[in-house]
C-alpha positions in Angstrom: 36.7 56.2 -22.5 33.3 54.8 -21.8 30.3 55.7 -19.7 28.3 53.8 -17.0 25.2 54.1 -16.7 22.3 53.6 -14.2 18.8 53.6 -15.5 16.5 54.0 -12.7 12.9 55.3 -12.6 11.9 57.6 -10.1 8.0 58.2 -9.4 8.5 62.6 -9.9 6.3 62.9 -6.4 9.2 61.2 -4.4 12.1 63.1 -3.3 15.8 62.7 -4.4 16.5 59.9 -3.0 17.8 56.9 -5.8 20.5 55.2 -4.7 23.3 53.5 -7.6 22.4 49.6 -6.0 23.6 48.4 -9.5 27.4 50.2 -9.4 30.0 49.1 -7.3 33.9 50.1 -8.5 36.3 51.8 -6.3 37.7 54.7 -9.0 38.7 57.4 -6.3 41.7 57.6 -5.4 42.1 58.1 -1.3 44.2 61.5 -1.4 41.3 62.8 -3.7 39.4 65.7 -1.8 37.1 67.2 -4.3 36.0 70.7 -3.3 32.6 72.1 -5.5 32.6 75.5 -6.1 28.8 77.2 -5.6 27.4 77.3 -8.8 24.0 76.0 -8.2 22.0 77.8 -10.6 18.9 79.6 -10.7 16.1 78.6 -12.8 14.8 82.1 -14.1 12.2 83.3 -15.5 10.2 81.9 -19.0 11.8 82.1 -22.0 10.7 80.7 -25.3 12.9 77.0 -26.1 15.5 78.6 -28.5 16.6 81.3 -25.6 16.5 78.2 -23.5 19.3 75.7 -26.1 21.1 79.0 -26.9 21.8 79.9 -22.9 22.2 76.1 -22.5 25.3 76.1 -25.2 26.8 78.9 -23.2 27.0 77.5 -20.0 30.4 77.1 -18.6 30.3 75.4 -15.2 33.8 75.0 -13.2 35.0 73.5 -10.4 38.0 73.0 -8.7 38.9 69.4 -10.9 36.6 69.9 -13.7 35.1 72.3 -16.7 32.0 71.6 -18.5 30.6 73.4 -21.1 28.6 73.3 -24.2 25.7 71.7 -23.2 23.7 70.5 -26.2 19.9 69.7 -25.8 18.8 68.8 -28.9 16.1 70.0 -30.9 13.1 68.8 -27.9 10.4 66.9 -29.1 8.3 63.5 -27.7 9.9 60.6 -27.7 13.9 60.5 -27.5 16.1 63.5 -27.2 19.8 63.4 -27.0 22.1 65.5 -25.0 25.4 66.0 -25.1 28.0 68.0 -22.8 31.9 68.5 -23.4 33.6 67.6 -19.8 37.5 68.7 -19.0 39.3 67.0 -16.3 41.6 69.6 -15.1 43.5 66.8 -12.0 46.4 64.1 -12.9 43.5 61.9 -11.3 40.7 59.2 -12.6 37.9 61.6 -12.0 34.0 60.1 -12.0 31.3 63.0 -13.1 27.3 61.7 -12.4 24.4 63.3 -14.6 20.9 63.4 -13.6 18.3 63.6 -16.4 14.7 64.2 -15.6 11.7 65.8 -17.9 8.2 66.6 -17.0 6.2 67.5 -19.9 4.3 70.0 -18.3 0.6 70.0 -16.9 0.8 66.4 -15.5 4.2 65.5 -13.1 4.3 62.3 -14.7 7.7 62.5 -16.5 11.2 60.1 -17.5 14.3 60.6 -14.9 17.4 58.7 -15.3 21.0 58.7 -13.8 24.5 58.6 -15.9 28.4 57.5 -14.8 31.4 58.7 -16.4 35.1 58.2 -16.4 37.1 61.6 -17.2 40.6 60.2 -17.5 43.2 62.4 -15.6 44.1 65.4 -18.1 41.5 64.0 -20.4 38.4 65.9 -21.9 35.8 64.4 -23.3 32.0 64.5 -25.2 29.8 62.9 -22.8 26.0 62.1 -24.6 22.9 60.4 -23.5 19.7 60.0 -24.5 16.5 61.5 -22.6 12.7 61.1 -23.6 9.3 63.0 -23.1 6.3 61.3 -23.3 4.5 64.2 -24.3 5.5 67.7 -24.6 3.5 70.7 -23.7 4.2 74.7 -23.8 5.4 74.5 -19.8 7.6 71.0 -20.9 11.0 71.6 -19.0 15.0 69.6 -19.1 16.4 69.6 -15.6 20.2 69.3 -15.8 22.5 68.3 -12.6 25.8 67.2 -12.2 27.0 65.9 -9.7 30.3 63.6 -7.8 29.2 60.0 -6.9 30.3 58.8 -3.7 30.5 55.0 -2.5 29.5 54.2 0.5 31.7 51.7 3.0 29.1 48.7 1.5 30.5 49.5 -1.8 27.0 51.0 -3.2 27.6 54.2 -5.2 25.1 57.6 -4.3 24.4 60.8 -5.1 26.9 63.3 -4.0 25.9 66.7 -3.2 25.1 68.8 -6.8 27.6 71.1 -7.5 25.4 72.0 -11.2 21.3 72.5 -11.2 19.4 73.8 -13.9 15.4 73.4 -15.7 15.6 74.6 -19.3 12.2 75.3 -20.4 11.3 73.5 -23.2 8.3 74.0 -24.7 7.1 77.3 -25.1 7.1 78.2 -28.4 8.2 74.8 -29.8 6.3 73.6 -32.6 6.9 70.0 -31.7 4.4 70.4 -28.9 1.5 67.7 -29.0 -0.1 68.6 -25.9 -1.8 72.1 -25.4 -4.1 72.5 -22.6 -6.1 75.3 -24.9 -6.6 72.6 -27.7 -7.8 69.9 -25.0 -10.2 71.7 -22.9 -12.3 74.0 -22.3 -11.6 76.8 -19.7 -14.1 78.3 -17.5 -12.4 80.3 -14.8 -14.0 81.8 -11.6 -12.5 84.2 -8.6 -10.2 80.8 -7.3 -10.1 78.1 -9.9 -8.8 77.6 -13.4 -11.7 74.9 -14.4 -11.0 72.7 -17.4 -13.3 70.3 -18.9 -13.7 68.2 -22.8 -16.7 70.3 -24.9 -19.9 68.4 -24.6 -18.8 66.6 -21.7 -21.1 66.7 -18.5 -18.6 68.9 -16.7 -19.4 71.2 -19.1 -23.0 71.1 -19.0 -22.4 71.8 -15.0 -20.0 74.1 -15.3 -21.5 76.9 -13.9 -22.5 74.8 -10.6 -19.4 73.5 -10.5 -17.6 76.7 -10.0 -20.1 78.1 -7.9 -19.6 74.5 -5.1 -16.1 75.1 -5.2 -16.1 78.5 -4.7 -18.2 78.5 -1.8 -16.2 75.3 -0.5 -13.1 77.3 -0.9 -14.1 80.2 1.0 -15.3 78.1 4.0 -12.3 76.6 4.2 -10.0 79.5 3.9 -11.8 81.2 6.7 -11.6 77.8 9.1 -8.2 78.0 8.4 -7.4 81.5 8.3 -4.8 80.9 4.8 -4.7 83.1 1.6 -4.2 81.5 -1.2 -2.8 84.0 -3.6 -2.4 81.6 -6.9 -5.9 79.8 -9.1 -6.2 76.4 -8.6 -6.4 74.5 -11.3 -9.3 72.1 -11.6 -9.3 69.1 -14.4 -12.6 67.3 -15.5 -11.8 64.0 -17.2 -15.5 62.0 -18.4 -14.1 58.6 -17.6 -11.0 56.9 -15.6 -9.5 55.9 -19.4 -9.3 59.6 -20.4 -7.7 60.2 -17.5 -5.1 57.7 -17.4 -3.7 58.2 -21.1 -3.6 61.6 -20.5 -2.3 61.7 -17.1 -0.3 58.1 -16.8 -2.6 58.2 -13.2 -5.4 55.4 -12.4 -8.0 55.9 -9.9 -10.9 58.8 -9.8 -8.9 61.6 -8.1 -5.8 63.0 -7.7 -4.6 66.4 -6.2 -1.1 67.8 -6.6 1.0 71.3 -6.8 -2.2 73.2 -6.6 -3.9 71.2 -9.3 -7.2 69.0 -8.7 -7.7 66.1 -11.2 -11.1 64.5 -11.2 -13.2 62.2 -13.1 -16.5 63.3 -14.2 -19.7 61.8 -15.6 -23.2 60.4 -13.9 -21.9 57.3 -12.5 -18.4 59.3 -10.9 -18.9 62.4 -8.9 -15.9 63.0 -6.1 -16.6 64.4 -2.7 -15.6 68.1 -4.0 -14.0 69.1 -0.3 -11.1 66.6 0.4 -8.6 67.5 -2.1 -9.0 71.3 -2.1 -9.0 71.3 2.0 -5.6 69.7 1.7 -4.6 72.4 -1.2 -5.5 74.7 1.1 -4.3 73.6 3.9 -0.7 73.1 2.4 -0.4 76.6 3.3 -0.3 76.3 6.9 2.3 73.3 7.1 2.8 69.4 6.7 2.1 68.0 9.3 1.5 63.9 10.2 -1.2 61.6 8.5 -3.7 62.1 11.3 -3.7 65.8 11.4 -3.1 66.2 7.1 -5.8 63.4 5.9 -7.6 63.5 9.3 -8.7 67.2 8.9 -9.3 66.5 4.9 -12.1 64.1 6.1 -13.5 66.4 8.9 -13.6 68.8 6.2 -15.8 67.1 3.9 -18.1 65.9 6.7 -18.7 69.4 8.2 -19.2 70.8 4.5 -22.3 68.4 4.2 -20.5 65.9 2.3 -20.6 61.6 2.8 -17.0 62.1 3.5 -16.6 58.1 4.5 -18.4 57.0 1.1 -14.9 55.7 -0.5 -13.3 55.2 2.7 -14.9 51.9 4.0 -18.0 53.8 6.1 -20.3 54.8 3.5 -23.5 57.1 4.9 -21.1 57.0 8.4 -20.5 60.1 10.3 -16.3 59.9 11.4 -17.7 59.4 15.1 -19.9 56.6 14.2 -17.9 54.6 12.3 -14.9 55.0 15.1 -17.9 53.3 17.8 -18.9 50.8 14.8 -15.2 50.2 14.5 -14.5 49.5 18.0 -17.5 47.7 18.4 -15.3 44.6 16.1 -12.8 45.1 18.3 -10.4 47.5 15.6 -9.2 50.3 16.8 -5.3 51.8 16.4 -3.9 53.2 19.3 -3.5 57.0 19.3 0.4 56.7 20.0 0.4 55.3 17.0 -1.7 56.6 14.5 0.9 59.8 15.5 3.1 58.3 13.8 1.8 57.4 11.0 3.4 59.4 8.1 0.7 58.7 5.5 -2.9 57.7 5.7 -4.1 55.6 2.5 -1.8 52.5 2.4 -3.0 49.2 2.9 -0.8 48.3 6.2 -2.1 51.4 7.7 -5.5 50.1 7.7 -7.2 53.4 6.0 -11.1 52.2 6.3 -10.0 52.3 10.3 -7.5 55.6 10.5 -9.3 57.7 8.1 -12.8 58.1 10.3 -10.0 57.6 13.6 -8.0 60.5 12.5 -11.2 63.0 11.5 -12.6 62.1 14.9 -9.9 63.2 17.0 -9.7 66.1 14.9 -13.2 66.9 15.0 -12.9 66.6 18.9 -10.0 68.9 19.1 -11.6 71.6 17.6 -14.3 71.1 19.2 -12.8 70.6 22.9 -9.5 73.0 22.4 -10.5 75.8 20.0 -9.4 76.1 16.2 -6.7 78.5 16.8 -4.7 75.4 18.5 -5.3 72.7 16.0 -4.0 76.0 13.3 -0.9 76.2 15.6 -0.4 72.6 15.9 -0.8 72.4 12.3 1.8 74.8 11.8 3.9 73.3 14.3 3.9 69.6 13.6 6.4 67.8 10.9 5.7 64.7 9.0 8.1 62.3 9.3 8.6 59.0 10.0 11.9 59.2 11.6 11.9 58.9 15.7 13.6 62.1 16.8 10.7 63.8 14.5 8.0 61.5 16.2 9.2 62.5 19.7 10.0 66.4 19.2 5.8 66.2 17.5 4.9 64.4 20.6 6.4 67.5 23.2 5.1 70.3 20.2 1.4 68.7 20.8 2.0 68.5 24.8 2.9 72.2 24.4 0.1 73.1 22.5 -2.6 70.8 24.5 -1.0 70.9 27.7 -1.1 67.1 27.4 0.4 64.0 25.2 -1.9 62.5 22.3 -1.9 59.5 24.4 -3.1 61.0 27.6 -6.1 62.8 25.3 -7.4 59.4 23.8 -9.7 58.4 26.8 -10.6 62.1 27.4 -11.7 61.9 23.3 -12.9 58.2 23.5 -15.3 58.8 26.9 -16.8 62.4 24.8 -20.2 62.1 23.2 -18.7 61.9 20.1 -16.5 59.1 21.0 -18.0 56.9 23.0 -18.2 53.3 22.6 -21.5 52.2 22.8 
């Protein structure tokens, strides 16, 4: 008996969707029809990490061809772990069972995933063990388990089947191998909306107090412009320079927003526009829809809030509208038709020091033009994707919404004061 395996890493922002490019054997057998029982199961509530192995161990998971039980997680720490599961092929048939492996230590989503191949022989049972890491380990560290039937496609490439098994065993709480607590890291100053961390003696912490009173006042401007509650703190992280950051965080640049956590860098020489991320926090609330309207409205934002919301976007000291006439003015512009499409807003091939003031523009002169309450609906109503069908059914939403199509708006929003080529 022997394993194959597939070691892939998966950026943890990216959906499920790793494909086996590496595997390519033929194992099932064409009468086979495996039929998964439903025993997707819930993740629960937080327990301290010994409830957590102990519950593991007594997992029992059947199916119609196959028992697994016993699932081992080690003793979690950083570094490697090892995990071990005890699989039962209960079919007179060559049976492949796929694991998925993936930690996140908690605080930052910057974990280890990897994918696992096994051959049950028919009647056979069997220890299957693999290794799994953390690179660090905090108190909200979880395991996810999944199992799962590979299938091969016609080209011979193997894929994930549907999961018959899900589970995230929380990990850290209570664990004394944990090297990375948030309450010996930071400082915590919290205000009505915001969770705000920051290193003692740092600058952040010397501002503090200003700090939380900007982003309170930011957040309740944009709540009301977009009419959202948002029930939960946001979390805010002050790092003093881009180094801090990235060993802590395994992320480069000066910001980074995610899962209703804002990640900045902080010090005389770095101070982020304190609008952009949170409007798009907050905004999550309403829907998600394309580039122009997500990033578009995060710029708008900033701009109406006072900020220089172009000043790491190409157009420093640039109003949107001005930079769209200076823009057009070289001859760039991108076609509204097709900044629609776009899915995302920030990539080099879609131009971002053109789309980003583009997108805020039209935004701004929708509000402006059809009333907030519309762009909130279309916000609502519009889906990012970049897949056709989703492209056309957006196109009919906004026609339904603005009783005409983006493209049939651009010379109406072009000719406007605030779009006029000059």
């Amino acid at each position: 008996m022997f394993a194959c395996r597939v070691n892939l890493r998966e950026p943890l922002a990216r959906k499920e969707t790793l494909v086996f490019s590496t595997l390519r054997f033929n194992v099932f057998s064409s009468g086979l029809l495996l039929v998964l029982l439903p025993t997707i199961a819930s993740f629960g509530q937080s327990r301290d990490y010994l409830s957590e192995l102990a519950a593991a161990r007594q997992e029992v998971i059947q199916t119609e061809t196959l028992t697994i039980q016993k699932l081992e997680l080690g003793e979690p720490h950083p570094g490697k772990n090892r995990f071990t599961a005890l699989v039962k092929n209960k079919t007179n048939q060559l049976l492949t069972l796929g694991l998925d492996l993936r930690t996140e230590p908690g605080v930052w989503p910057s974990g280890w995933q990897r994918q696992f191949l096994f051959l049950v022989w028919p009647a056979g049972e069997r220890e299957i063990e693999e290794e799994y890491e953390f690179t660090h380990l905090s108190p909200e560290a979880s395991l996810r388990v999944r199992f799962f039937f590979p299938q091969v496609t016609a080209g011979g490439v193997t894929q994930y089947g549907d999961f018959f098994f899900q589970k995230k065993y929380l990990v850290g709480k209570g664990n004394k191998a944990v090297d990375y607590d948030l309450s010996q890291r930071f400082q915590e100053r919290d205000s009505e909306h915001f969770r705000i961390y920051f290193f003692p003696s740092s600058l952040a912490a010397r501002d503090a107090s200003a700090i939380a009173a900007q982003r309170e006042s930011a957040f309740r401007k944009i709540s009301e412009l977009l009419g959202v509650v948002y029930p939960e703190p946001v979390r805010l992280f002050f790092f003093p320079d881009g180094e801090t950051k990235r060993r802590d965080t395994g992320h480069t640049g000066d910001g980074w927003a995610f899962d209703g956590t804002i990640v900045e860098v902080y010090n005389e020489q770095t101070k982020l526009d304190p609008y952009h991320e949170l409007t798009h926090i907050l905004a999550g609330r309403l829907g998600s829809p394309p580039a122009l309207f997500n990033e578009g409205f995060a710029v708008y934002v900033s701009e109406l809030m006072g900020a220089d919301a172009l000043k790491a976007l190409g157009s420093p000291g640039k109003k949107v509208d001005e930079a769209v006439v200076a823009h057009r003015n070289e001859g760039k512009f991108i076609p509204l038709d097709k900044l629609f499409a776009f899915s995302d807003i920030g990539p080099e091939e879609s131009q971002p020091t053109i789309s980003y003031p583009e997108a805020a523009s039209f935004v701004k002169f929708l509000i402006a033009n059809y009333q907030l309450e519309k762009f909130r609906q279309a916000y609502k109503s519009l889906e990012n994707s970049d897949a056709a069908a989703t492209i056309h059914k957006n196109q009919q939403t906004f026609r339904e919404i603005y009783g005409k199509l983006p493209s049939e708006l651009e010379p109406e929003w072009l000719n406007s004061p605030r779009g006029e080529k000059k």
